[in-house]
Structures are given as C-alpha cells and as structure tokens.
N, C-alpha and C positions, 0 to 999 in steps of 0.2 A: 566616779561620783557624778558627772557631767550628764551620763546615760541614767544614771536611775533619778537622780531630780527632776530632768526633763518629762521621763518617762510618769512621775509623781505629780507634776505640775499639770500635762493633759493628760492625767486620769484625774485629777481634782477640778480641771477645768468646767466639766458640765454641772459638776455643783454648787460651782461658784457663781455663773452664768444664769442658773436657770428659777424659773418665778412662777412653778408650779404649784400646786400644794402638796404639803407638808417639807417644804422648803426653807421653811423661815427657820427649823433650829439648823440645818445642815449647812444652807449658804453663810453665815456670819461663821462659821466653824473651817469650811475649806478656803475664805477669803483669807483668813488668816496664815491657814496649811501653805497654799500658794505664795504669798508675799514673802516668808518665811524664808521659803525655798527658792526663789529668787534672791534675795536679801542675800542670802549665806552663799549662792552659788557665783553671783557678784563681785564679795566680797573676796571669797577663796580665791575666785581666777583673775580680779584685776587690782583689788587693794592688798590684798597682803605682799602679794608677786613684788609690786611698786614702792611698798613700805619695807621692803626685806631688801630689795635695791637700792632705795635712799639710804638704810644706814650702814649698808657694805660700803656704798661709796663715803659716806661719812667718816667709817674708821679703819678704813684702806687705810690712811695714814699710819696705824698702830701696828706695827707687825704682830704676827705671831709668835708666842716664845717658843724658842726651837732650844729645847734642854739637852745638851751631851751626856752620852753614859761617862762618868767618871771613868779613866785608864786605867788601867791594875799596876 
C-alpha cells in the first residue's frame, strides 16, 4: 500500500503544482487526490497502529475465554 500511494501522490504531484493553462479544472481535482492519499496513508501507518495499541493495553486486563471441550 505504502508503494502505490507514494507512487499516486508523485504522479499527481505535477498537477497539483502546475499553473499552466487548462489547469484550473485538474489542479483543484489532484489537490484533493493527493491530500487524500496522504491523509489515509497517515492514518493506516501511524494512528490506527497506536489506537490498536492503546486498547490492547487497555484490555490486557480481561483475559481471553479459554473454553474446554467437555470430557466424555
């Protein structure tokens, strides 16, 4: 995921950047594309990681139920 966003973000990069003409519908269209995919790529690698961590440590307290097969 890390490789194709990257690879998404500078190939949207020169359309976000550039202030040639017939520019004006495509630039406000890849600003977004870009932000986007920063935004998500962010999110995935540093906030979920870190909120998936808090609440293991949260409910480490609670064990897990460990069910026995009834004996015959």
């Amino acid at each position: 995921m890390l490789i194709t966003a990257t690879v998404a973000t500078l190939g949207l990069l020169p359309a976000a950047l550039t202030r040639m003409i017939g520019s004006d519908v495509q630039r406000p269209l890849a600003t977004v594309v870009v932000g986007g995919l920063i935004c998500a790529t962010l999110l995935t690698l540093i906030i979920l990681p870190a909120a998936y961590m808090a609440l293991e440590k949260r409910f480490e307290k609670y064990p897990a139920c460990d069910f026995e097969e009834p004996k015959p």
